[in-house]
N, C-alpha and C positions, 0 to 999 in steps of 0.2 A: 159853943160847939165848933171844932174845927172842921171848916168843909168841904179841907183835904182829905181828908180820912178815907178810908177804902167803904162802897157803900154795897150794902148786903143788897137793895134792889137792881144794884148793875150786875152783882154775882162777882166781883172788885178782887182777886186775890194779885198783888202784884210779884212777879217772881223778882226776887232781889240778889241773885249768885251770879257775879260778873263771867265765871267759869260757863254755865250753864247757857247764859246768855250767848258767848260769843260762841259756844259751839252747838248753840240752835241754827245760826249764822253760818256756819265754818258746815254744817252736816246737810241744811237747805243748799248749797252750792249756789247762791246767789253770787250773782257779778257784776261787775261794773258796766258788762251791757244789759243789765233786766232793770226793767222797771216791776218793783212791787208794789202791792198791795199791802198792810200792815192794818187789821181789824183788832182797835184796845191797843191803843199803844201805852195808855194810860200814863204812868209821869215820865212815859222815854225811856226805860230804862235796855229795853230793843232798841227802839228809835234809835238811839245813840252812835253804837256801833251799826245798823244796819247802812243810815245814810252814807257813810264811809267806804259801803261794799258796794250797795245798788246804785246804779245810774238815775234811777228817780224813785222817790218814796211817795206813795199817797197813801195817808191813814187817815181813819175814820173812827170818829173817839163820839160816845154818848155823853159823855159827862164834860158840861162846861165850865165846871170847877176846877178840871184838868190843866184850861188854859195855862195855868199860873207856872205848868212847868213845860206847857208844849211850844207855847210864844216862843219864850226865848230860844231853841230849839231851832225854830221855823225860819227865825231872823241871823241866826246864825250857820244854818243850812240851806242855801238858796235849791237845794234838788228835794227841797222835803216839804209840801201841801197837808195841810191837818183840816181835813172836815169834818163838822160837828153834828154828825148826824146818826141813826139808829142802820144798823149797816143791811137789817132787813127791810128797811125803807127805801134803802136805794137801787134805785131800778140801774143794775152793773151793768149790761151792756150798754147802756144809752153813754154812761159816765167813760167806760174805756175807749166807745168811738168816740166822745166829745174830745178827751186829754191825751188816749195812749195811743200810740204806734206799735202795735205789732203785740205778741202772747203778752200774759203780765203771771208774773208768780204771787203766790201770797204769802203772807206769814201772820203767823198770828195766836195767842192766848185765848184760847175760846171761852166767854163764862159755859160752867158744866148746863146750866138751866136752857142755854139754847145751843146746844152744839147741835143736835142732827139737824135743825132747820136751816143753821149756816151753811154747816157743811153742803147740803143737797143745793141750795141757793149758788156756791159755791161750784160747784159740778155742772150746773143749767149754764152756767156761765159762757156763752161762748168763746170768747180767747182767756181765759185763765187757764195758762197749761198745767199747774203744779201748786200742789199748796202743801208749804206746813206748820202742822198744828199741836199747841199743848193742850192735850183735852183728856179729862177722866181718863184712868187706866183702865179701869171697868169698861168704860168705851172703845176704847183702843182694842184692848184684846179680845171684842164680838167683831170689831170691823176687820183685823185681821187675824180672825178663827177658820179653821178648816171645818170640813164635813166631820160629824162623829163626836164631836166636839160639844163641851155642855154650854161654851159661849156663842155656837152656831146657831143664824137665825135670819129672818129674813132679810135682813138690814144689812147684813153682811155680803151677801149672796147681790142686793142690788149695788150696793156701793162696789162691790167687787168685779161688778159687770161694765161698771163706770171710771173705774182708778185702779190704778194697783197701786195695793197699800204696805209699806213698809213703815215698821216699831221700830223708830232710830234711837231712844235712849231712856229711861224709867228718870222722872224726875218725885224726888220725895217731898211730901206737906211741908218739910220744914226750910223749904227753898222758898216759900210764899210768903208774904205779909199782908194781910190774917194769914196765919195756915187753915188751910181747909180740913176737910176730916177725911180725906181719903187721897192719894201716892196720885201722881199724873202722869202720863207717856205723851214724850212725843211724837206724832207718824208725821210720816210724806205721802198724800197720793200726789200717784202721776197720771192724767187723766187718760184714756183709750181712746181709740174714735172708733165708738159705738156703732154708726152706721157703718152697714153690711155686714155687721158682727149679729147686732138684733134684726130681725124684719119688722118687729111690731114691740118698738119699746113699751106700749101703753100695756100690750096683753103682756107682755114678760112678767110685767109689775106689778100686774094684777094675778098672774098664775103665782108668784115666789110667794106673795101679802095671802096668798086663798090658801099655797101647802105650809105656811108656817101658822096656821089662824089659831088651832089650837093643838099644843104639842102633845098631846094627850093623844092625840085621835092621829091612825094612817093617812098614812098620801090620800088613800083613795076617800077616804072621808068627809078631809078637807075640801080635796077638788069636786064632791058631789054637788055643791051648791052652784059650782060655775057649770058644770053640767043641764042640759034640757033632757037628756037620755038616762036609763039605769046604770044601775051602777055596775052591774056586768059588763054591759056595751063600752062605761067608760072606763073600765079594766081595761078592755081589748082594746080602746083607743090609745090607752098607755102603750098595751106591749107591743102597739103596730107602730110607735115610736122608738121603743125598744124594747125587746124581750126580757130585759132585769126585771120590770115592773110585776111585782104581785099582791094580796093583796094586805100585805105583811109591809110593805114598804113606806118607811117614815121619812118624810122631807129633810132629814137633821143626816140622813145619809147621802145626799144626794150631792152632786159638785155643780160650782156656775156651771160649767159646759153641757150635764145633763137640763139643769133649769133652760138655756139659750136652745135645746137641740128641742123639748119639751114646746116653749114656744113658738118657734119656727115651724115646726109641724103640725101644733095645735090644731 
């Protein structure tokens, strides 16, 4: 058995269109003064052209099978670090004050099986100003959906509160080796500074996860159970938030700005 091979427990799809590649590179605007992040570099085929653009690269590859194409790579780019570690393992802030000086960007091929835990890990991060990422197109298009919308959902709404997200390019299955069974997009966030924007990140996050719980059911339905009052009382707590609220009204209409004015007033 070859133990090169792409492995279905890593989620392994390696993108292989030199086109593709340089302008994941060429559309992140990285430069010769950012140090990156690159999560899966898997056999370099990023790696390659990125060390060429960024000032320093640090990636972090699961698979030590990998080595066989990342070595040579490492020894012949003295600005490129390859750790061999599960990248949800690694506690990011301790690692960027131990090595990096100042924001770091990321880049990176998500496996589809754990994008949102990245991504969010990703976001907590404090100097990661920017990442971008090839992840499910299905993904891509709830993270950057509007209100009204059938891919609008709570994950949107938070991520939305956190980054602003831009869909920089549709990449197709048959760019990957394996191809997967479904098209992929690229996005960029670019992260916000939250603070003074929320007053109470934790209720934000808990109010967006309580009106998306079940889409079936109204606003006011949802938010009954975070309620101690009726459900009258917490109509009126709505419309003394604002007077749109009735009892007709479904979280899948509502915009971040309504969800932040919502928790700020709570």
């Amino acid at each position: 058995m070859d133990s090169n091979r792409p492995k279905k427990k890593f989620g392994q799809n390696f993108l292989n269109s030199d086109v593709i590649l340089k302008r994941i590179i060429k559309d992140s605007g990285v430069n010769q003064n950012d140090t990156v992040i690159e999560i899966g570099p898997g056999r370099g085929a990023l790696t390659k052209y990125l060390v060429h653009s960024a000032k320093k690269v640090f990636a972090f590859e699961i698979d030590l099978g990998l080595k066989t194409y990342l070595t040579p790579l490492e020894q012949l780019n003295p600005n490129l670090l390859v750790t061999y570690q599960d990248i949800l393992e690694v506690d990011l802030d301790a690692f960027i004050e131990a090595h990096i000086e100042g924001d770091v960007k990321v880049i990176a091929n998500i496996p589809y099986y754990i994008t949102s835990p990245i991504i969010f890990k990703l976001l907590e991060a404090n100097r990661v100003s920017e990442m971008t990422l090839l992840i499910q197109k299905e993904v891509a298009d709830r993270l950057a959906s509007k209100p009204n919308s059938k891919d609008y959902s709570g994950i949107t709404v938070i991520i939305q509160a956190m980054a602003k997200v831009e869909k920089l390019m549709q990449v197709k299955r048959t760019a990957f080796y394996p191809a997967p069974n479904v098209d992929s997009t690229v996005i960029k966030l670019t992260k916000k500074a939250v603070n003074g924007l929320i007053d109470d990140v934790p209720l934000f996050t808990k109010l967006v996860k309580a009106s998306f719980k079940q889409k079936r059911k109204t606003l006011l339905n949802n938010l009954e159970a975070l309620s101690e009052t009726s459900k009258e009382q917490l109509l009126l707590k709505l419309q003394a938030i604002d007077p749109k609220y009735d009892q007709f009204t479904r979280a899948e209409s509502l915009s971040l700005e309504d969800f932040i004015l919502m928790a700020n007033r709570w």
